[in-house]
Backbone as JSON Lines, residues from 0, in Angstrom:
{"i":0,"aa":"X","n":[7.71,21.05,21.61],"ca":[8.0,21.06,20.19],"c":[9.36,20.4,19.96]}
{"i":1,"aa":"X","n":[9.08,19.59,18.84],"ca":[10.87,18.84,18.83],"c":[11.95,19.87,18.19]}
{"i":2,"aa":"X","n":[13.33,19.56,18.34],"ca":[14.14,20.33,17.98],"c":[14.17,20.24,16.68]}
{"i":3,"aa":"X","n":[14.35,18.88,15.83],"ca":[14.54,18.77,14.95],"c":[13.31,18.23,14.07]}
{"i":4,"aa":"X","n":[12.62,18.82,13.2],"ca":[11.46,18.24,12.58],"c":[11.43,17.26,11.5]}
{"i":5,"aa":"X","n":[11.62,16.27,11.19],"ca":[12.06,15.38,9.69],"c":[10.79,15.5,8.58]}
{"i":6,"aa":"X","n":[11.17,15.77,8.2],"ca":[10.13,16.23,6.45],"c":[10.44,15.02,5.7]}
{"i":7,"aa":"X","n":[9.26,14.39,5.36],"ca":[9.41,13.6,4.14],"c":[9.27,14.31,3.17]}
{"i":8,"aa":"X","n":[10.64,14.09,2.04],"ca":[10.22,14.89,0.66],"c":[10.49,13.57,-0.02]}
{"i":9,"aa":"X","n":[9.38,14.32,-1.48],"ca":[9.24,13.62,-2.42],"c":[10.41,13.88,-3.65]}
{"i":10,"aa":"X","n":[10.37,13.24,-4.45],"ca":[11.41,13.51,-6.18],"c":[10.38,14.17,-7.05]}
{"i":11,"aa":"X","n":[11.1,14.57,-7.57],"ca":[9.56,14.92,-8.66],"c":[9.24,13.63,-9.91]}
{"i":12,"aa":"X","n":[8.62,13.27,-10.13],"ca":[7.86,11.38,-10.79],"c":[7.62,10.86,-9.84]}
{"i":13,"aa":"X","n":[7.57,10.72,-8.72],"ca":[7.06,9.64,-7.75],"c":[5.25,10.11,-6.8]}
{"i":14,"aa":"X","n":[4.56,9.74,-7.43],"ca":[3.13,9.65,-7.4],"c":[2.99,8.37,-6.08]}
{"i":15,"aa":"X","n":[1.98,9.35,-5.64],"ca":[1.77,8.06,-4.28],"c":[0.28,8.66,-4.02]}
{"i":16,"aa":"X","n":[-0.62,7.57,-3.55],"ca":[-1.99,7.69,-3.16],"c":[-2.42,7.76,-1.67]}
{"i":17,"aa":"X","n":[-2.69,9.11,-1.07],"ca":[-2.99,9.11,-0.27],"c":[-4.39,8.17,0.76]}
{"i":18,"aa":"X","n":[-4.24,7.4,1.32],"ca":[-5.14,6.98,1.94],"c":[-6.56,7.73,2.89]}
{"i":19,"aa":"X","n":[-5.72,8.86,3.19],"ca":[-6.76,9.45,4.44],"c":[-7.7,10.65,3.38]}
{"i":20,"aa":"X","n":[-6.96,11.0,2.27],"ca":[-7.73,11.98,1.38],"c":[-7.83,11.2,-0.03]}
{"i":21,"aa":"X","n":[-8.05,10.31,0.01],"ca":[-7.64,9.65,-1.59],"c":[-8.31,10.87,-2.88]}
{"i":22,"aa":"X","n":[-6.56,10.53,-2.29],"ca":[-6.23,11.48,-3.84],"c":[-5.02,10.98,-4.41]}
{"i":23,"aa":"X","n":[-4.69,11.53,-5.03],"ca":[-2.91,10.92,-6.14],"c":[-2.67,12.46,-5.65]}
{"i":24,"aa":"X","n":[-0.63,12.5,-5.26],"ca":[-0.39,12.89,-4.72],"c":[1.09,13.06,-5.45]}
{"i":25,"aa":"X","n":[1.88,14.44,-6.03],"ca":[2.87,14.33,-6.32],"c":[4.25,14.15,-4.95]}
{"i":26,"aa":"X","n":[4.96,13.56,-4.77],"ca":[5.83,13.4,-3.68],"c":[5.13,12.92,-2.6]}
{"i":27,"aa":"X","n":[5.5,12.86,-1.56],"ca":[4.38,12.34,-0.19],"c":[4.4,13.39,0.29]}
{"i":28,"aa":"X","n":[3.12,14.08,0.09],"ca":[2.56,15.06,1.16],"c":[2.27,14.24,3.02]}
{"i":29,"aa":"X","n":[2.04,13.53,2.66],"ca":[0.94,13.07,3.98],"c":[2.02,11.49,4.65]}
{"i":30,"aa":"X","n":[1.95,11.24,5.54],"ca":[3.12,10.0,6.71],"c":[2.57,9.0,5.75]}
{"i":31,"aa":"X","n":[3.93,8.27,5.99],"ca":[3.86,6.96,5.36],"c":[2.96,6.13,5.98]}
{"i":32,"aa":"X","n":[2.11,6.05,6.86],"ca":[1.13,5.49,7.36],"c":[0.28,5.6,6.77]}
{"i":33,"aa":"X","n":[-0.27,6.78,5.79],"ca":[-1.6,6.87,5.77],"c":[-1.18,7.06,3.54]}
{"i":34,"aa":"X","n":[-0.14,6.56,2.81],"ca":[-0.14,6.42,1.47],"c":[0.52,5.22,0.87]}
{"i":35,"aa":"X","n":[-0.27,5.05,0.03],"ca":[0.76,3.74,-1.14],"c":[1.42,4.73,-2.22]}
{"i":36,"aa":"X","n":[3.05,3.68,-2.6],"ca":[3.67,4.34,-3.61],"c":[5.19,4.15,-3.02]}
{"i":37,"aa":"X","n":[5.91,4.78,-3.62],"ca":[5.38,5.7,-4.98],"c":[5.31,4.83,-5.88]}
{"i":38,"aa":"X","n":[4.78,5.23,-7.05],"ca":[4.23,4.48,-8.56],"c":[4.86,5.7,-9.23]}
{"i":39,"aa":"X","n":[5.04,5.35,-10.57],"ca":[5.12,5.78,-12.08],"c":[4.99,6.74,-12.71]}
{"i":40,"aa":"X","n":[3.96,6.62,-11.97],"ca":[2.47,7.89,-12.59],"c":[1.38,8.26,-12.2]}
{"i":41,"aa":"X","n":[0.78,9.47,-12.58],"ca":[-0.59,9.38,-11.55],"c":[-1.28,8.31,-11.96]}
{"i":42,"aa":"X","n":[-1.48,7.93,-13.24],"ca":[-2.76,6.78,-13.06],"c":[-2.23,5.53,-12.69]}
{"i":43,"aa":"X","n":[-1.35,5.35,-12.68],"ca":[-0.75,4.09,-11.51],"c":[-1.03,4.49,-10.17]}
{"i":44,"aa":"X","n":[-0.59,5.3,-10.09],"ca":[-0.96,5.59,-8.74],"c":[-2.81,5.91,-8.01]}
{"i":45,"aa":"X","n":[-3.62,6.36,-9.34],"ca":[-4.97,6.61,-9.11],"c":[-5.47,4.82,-8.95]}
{"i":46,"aa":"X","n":[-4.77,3.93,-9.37],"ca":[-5.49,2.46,-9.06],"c":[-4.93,1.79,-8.05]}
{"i":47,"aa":"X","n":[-4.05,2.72,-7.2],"ca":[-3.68,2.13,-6.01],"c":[-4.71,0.6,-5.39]}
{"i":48,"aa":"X","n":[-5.92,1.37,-5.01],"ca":[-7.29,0.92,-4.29],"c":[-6.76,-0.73,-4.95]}
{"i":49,"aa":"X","n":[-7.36,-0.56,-6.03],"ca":[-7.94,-1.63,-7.13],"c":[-6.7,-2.49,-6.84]}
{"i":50,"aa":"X","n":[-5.21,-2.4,-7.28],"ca":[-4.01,-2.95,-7.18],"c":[-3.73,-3.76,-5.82]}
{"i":51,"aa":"X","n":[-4.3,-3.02,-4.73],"ca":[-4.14,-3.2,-3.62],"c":[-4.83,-4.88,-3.42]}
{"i":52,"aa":"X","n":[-6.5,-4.7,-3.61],"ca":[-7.35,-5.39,-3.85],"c":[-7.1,-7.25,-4.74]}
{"i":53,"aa":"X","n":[-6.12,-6.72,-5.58],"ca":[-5.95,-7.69,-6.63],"c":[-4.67,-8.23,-5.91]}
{"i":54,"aa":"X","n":[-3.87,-7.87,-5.24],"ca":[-2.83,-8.78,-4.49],"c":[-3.48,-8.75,-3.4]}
{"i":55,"aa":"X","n":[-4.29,-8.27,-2.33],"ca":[-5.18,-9.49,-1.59],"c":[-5.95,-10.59,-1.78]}
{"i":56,"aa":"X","n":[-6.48,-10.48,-2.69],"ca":[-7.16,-11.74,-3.37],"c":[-6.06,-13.14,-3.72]}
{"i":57,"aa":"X","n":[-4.97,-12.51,-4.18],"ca":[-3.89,-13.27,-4.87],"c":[-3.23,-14.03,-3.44]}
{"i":58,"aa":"X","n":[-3.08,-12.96,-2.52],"ca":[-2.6,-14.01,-1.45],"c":[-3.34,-14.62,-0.64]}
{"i":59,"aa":"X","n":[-4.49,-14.45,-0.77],"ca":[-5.67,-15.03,0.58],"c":[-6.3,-16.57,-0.62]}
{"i":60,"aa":"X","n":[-6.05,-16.76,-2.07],"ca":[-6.28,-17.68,-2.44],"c":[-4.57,-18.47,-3.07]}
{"i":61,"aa":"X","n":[-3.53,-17.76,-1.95],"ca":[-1.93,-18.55,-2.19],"c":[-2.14,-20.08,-1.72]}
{"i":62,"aa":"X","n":[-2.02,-21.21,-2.49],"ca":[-1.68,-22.4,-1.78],"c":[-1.13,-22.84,-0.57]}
{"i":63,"aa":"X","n":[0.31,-22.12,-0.57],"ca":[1.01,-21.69,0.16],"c":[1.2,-21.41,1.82]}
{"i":64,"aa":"X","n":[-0.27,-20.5,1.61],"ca":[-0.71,-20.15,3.07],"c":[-2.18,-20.65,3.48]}
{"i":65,"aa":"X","n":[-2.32,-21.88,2.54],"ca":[-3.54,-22.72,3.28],"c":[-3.2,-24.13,2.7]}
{"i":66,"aa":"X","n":[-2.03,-24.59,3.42],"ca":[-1.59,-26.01,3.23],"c":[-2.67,-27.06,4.2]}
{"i":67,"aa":"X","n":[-3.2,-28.42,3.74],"ca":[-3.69,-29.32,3.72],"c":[-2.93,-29.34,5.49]}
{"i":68,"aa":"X","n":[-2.5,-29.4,6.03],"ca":[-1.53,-29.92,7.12],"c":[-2.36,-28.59,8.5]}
{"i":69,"aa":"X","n":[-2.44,-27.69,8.14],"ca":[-3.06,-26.61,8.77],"c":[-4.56,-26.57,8.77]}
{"i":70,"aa":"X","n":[-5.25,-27.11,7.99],"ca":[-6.46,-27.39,7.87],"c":[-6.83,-28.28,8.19]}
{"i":71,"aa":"X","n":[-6.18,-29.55,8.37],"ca":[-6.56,-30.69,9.02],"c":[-6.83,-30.25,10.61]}
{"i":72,"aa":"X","n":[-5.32,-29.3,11.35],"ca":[-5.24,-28.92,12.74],"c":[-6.72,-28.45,13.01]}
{"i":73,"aa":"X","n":[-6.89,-27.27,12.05],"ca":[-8.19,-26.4,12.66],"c":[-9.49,-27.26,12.65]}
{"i":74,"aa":"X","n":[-9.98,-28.13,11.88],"ca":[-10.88,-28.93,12.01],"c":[-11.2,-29.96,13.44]}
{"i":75,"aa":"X","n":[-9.93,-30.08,13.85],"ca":[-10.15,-31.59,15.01],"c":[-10.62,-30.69,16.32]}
């Protein structure tokens, strides 16, 4: 058992979405591994999923990270 145990505490307004129980979550109950946040509010925080979703899309169609120069490589 460790000597010293570190507790994540939360503030009270900071809403975060648990991943492993999705749920909205006042403070972080659960390791930063397994929640997004904190957000605003619970319903900011209840569209974690969706939010999440909409900046993957945003970067997997970034210019940015599928330059003409890299696509030429993978083709030859």
């Amino acid at each position: 058992m460790p000597l010293f145990k570190k507790r994540t505490t939360g503030k009270p307004g900071e809403w975060y979405y648990c991943l492993e129980h999705q749920k909205v979550e006042e403070g972080p109950d659960c390791p930063g591994k397994d929640r997004f946040g904190p957000y605003a509010s619970p319903q900011e925080a209840q569209r974690a999923m969706e939010l999440a979703a909409e900046r993957n899309l945003q970067w997997e169609n970034d210019p940015r990270w599928h330059d003409a120069s890299r696509a030429d490589t993978d083709e030859e």
